[in-house]
N, CA and C atoms as an extended XYZ file, in Angstrom:
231
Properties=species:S:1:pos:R:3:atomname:S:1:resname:S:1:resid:I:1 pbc="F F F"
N         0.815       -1.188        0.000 N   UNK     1
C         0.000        0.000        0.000 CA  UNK     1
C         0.865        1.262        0.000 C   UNK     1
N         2.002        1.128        1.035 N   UNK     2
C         2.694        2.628        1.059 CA  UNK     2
C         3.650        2.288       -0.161 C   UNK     2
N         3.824        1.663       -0.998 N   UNK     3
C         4.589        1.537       -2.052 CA  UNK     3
C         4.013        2.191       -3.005 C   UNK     3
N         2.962        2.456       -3.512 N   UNK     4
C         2.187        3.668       -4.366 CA  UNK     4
C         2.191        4.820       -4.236 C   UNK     4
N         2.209        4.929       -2.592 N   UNK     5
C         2.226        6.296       -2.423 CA  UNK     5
C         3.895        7.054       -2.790 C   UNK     5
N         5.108        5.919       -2.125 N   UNK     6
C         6.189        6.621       -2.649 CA  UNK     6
C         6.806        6.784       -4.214 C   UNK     6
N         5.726        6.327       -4.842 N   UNK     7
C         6.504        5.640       -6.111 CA  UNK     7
C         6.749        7.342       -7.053 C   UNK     7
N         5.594        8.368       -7.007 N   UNK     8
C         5.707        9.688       -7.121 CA  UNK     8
C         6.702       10.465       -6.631 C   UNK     8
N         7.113       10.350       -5.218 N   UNK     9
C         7.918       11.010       -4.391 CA  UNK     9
C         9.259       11.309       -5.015 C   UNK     9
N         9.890       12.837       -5.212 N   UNK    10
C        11.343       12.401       -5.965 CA  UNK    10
C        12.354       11.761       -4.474 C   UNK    10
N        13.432       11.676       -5.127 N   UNK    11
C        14.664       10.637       -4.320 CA  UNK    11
C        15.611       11.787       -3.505 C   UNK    11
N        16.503       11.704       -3.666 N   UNK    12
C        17.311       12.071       -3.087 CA  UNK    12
C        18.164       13.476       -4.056 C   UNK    12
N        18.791       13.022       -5.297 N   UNK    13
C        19.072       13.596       -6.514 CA  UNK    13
C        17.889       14.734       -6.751 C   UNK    13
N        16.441       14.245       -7.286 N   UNK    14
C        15.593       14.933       -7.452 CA  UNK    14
C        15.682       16.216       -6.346 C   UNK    14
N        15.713       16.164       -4.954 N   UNK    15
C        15.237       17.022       -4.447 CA  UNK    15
C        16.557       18.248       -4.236 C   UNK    15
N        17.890       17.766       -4.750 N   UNK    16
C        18.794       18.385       -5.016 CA  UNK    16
C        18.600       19.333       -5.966 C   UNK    16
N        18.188       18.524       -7.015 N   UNK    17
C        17.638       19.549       -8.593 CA  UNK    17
C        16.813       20.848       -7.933 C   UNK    17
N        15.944       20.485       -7.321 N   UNK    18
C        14.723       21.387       -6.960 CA  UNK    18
C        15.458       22.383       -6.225 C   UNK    18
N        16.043       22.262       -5.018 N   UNK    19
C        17.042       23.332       -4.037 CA  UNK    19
C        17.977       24.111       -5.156 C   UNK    19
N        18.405       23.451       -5.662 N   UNK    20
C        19.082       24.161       -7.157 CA  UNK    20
C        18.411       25.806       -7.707 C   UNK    20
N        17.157       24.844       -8.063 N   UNK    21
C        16.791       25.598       -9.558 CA  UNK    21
C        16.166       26.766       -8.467 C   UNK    21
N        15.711       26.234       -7.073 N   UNK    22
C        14.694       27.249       -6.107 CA  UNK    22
C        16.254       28.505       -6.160 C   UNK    22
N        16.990       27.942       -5.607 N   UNK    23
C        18.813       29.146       -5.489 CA  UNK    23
C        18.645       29.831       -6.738 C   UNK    23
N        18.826       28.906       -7.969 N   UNK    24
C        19.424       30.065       -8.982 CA  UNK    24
C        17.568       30.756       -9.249 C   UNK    24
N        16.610       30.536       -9.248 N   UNK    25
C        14.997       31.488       -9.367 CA  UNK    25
C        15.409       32.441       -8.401 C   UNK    25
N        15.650       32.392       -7.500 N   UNK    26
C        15.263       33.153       -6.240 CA  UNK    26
C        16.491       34.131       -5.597 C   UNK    26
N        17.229       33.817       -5.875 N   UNK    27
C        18.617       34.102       -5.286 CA  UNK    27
C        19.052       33.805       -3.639 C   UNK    27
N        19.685       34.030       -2.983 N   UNK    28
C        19.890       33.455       -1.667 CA  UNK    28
C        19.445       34.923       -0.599 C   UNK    28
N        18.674       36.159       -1.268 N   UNK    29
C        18.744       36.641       -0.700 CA  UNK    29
C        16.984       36.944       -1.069 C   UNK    29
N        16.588       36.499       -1.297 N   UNK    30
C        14.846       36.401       -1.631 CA  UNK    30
C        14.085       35.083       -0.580 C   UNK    30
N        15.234       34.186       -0.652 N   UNK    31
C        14.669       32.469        0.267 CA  UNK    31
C        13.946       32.964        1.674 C   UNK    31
N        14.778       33.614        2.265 N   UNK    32
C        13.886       33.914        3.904 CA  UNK    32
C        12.882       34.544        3.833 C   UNK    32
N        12.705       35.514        3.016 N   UNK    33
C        11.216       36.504        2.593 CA  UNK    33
C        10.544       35.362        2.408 C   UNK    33
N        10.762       34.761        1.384 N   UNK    34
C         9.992       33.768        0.831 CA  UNK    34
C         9.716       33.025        1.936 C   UNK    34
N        10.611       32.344        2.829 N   UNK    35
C         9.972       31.691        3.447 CA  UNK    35
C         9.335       31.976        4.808 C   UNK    35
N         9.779       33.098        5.472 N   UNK    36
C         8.435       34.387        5.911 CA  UNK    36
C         7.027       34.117        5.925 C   UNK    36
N         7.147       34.300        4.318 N   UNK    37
C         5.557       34.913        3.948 CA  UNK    37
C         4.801       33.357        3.825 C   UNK    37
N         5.760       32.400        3.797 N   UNK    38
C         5.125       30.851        3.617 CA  UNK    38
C         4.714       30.242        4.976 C   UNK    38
N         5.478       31.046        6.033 N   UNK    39
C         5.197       30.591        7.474 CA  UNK    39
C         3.954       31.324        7.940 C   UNK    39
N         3.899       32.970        7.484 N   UNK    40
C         2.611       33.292        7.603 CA  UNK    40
C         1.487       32.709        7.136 C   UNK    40
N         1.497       32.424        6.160 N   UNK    41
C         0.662       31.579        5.384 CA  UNK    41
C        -0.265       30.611        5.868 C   UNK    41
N         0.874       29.721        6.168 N   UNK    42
C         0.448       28.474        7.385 CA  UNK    42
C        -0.102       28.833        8.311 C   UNK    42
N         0.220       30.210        8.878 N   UNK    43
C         0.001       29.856       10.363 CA  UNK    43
C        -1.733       30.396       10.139 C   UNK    43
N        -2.039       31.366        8.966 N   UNK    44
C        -3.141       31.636        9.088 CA  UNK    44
C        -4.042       31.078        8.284 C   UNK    44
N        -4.262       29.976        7.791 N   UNK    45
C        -4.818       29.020        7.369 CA  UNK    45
C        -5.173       28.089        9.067 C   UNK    45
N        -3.876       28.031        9.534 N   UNK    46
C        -4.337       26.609       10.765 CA  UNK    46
C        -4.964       28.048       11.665 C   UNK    46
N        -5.019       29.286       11.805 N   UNK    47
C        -6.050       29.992       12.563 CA  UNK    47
C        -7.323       30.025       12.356 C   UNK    47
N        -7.588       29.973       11.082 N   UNK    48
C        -8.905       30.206       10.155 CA  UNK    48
C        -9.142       28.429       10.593 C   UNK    48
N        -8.373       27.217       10.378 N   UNK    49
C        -9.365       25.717       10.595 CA  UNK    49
C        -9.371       26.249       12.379 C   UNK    49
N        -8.806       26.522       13.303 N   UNK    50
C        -9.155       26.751       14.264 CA  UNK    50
C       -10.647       27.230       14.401 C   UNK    50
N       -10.582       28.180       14.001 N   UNK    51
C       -11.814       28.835       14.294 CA  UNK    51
C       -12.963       28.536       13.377 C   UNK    51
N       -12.791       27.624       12.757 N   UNK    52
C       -13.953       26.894       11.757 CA  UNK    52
C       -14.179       25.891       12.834 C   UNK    52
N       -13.521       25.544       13.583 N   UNK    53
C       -14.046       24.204       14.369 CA  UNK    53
C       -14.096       24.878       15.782 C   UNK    53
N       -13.792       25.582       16.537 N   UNK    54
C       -14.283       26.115       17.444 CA  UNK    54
C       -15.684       26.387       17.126 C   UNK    54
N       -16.015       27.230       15.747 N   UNK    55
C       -17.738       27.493       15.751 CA  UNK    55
C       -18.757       26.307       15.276 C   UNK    55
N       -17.828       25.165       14.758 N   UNK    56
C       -18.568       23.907       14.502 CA  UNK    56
C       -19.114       23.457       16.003 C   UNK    56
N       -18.321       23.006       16.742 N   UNK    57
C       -18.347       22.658       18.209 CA  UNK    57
C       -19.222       23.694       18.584 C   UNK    57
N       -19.013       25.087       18.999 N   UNK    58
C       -20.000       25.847       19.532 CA  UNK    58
C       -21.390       25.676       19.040 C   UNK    58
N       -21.609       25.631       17.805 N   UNK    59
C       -23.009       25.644       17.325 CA  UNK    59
C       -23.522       24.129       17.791 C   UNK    59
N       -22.512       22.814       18.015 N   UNK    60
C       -22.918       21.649       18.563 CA  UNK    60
C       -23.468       21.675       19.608 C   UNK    60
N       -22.886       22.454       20.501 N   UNK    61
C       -23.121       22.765       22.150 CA  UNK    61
C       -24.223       22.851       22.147 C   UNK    61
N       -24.816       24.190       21.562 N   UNK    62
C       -25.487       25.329       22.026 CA  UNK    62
C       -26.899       24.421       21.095 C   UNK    62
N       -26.971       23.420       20.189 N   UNK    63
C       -27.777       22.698       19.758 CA  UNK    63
C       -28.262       21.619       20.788 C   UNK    63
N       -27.460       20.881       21.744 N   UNK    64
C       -27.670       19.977       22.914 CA  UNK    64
C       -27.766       20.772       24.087 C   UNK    64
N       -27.745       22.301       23.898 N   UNK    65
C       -28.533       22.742       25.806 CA  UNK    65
C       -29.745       22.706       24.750 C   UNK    65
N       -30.083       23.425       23.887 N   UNK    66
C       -31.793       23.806       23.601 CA  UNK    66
C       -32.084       22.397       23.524 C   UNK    66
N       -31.872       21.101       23.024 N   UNK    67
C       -32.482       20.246       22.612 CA  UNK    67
C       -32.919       19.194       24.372 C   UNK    67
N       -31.701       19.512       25.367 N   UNK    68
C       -31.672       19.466       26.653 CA  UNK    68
C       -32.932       20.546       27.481 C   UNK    68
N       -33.203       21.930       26.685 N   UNK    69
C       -33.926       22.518       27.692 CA  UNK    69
C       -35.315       22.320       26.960 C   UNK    69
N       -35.723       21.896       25.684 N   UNK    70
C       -36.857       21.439       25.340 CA  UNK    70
C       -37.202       20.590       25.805 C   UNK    70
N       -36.609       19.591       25.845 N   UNK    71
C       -36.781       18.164       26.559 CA  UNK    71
C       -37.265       18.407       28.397 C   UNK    71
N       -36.645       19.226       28.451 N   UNK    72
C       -37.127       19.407       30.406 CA  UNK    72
C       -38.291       20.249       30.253 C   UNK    72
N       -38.563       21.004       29.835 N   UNK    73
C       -39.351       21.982       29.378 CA  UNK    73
C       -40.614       20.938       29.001 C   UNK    73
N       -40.603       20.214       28.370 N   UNK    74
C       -42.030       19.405       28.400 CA  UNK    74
C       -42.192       18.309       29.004 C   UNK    74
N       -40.881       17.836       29.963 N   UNK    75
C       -41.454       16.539       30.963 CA  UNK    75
C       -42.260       17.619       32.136 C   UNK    75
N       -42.091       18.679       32.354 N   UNK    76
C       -42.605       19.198       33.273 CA  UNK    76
C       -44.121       19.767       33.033 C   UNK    76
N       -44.801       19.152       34.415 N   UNK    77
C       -46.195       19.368       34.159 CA  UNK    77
C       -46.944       20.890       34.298 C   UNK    77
């Protein structure tokens, strides 16, 4: 099974090529910007799924008190 998945993956050589061609595109003095703005990136994407699932969960909650206070709300005579 994990043999499919690596069969795409480059090797060792390959990922040399790539660090290469990223040096001579970019120059050595563009890489940290670059990779800066790639860390920002990340971090505000995993803020934004944060807070997509904080309001998933909240709206869960707040669905089991009402469905909790309906329920008491009509056992009572």
């Amino acid at each position: 099974m994990f043999n499919n998945l690596f069969i795409g993956m480059p090797g060792g050589s390959e990922w040399i090529l790539i660090v290469l061609a990223v040096l001579i595109l970019f120059g050595g003095r563009k890489i940290p910007e670059f990779m800066r703005g790639l860390g920002k990136g990340i971090r505000e994407f995993n803020d934004a799924k944060d807070n997509v699932k904080k309001e998933i969960e909240e709206g869960m909650n707040e669905k089991e008190v009402k469905k909790a206070s309906e329920t008491s709300t009509i056992q009572q005579p």
